[in-house]
C-alpha positions in Angstrom: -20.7 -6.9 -9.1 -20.6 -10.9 -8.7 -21.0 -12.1 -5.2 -18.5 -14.9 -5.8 -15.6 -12.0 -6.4 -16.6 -10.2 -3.3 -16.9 -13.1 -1.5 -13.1 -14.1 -2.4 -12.0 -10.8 -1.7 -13.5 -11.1 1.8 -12.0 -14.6 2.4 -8.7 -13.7 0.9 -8.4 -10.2 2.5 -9.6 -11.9 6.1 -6.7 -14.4 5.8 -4.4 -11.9 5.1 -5.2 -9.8 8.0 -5.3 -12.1 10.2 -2.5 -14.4 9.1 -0.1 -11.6 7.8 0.3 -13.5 4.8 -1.5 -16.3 2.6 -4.3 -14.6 0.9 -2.9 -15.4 -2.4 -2.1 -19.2 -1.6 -6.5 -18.9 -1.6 -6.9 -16.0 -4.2 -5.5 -17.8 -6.7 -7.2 -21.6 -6.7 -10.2 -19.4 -6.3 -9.6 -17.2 -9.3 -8.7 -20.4 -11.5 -11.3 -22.9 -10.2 -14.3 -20.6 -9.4 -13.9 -17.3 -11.5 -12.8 -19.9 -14.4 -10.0 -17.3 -15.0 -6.8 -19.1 -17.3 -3.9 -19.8 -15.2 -1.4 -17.2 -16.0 -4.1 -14.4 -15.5 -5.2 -16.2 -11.8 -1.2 -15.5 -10.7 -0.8 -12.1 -12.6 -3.9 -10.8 -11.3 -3.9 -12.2 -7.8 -0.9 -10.5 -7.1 -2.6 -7.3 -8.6 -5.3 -7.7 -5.6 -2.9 -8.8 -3.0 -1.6 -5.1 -2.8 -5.4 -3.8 -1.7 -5.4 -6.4 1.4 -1.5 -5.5 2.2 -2.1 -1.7 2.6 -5.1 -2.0 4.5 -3.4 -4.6 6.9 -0.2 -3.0 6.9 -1.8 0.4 7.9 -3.6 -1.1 10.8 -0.4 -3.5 11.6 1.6 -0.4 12.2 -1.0 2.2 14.1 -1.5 -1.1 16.1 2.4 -1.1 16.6 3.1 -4.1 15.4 5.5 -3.8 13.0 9.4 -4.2 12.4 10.6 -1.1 10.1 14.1 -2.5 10.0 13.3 -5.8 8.8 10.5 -4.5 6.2 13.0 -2.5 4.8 15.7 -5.5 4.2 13.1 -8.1 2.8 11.5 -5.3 0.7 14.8 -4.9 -1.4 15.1 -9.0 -2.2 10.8 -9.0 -2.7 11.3 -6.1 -5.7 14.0 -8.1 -7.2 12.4 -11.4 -6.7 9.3 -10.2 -8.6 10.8 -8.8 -11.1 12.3 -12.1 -12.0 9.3 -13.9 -11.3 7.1 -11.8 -13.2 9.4 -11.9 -16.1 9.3 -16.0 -15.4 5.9 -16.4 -15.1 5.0 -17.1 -19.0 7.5 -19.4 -19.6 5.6 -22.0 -17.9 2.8 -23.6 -19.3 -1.0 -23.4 -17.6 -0.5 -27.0 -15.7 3.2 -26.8 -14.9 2.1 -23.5 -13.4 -0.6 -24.9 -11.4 2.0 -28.1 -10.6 5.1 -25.9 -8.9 2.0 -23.8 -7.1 0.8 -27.1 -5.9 4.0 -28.0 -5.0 5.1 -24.9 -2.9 1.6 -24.4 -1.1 2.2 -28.2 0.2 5.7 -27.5 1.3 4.4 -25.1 3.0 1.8 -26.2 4.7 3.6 -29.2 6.3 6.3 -26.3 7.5 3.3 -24.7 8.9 2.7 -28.3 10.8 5.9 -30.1 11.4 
């Protein structure tokens, strides 16, 4: 084992747990930019990770009682179909314009997260 991987997975799965969210928006400039790992792969296998840090959040989320079945339920039916399409997306960009829309949505987001 690399210290650099399980130093990302602590990072990323910290994030997640305490944020609820955004472990891949670090997982995958970390795959790509330190792990050297080719674009495509960062995305495709970031998202392979991400389910390890969302069970074990999840599972304390909802002993902990914090936790909306209802609304899980609803946004789980439109995040299968969105990543199905994604996934099925994903290769028809290339390396850079991959990196470029990521880029592009992690700043959007960030100045929702501010403004």
């Amino acid at each position: 084992m690399n210290i650099k991987t399980i130093l990302i997975g602590s990072i990323t799965g910290f994030i997640n747990g305490v944020f609820g969210s955004g472990g891949g928006s670090i997982l995958v400039p970390a795959l790509n930019n330190i792990l050297n790992i080719e674009e495509h792969k960062s995305h495709a296998t970031a998202l392979s990770i991400i389910i390890f840090f969302t069970l074990t959040s999840s599972f304390i989320y909802i002993r902990n009682g914090i936790f909306n079945l209802n609304i899980t339920y609803k946004v789980a039916i439109g995040a299968t179909v969105g990543g199905i399409i994604g996934a099925k997306l994903l290769n028809k960009f290339s390396g850079p314009k991959l990196r470029l829309i990521f880029g592009f949505f992690m700043v959007i987001a960030s100045l929702r997260m501010v403004f």
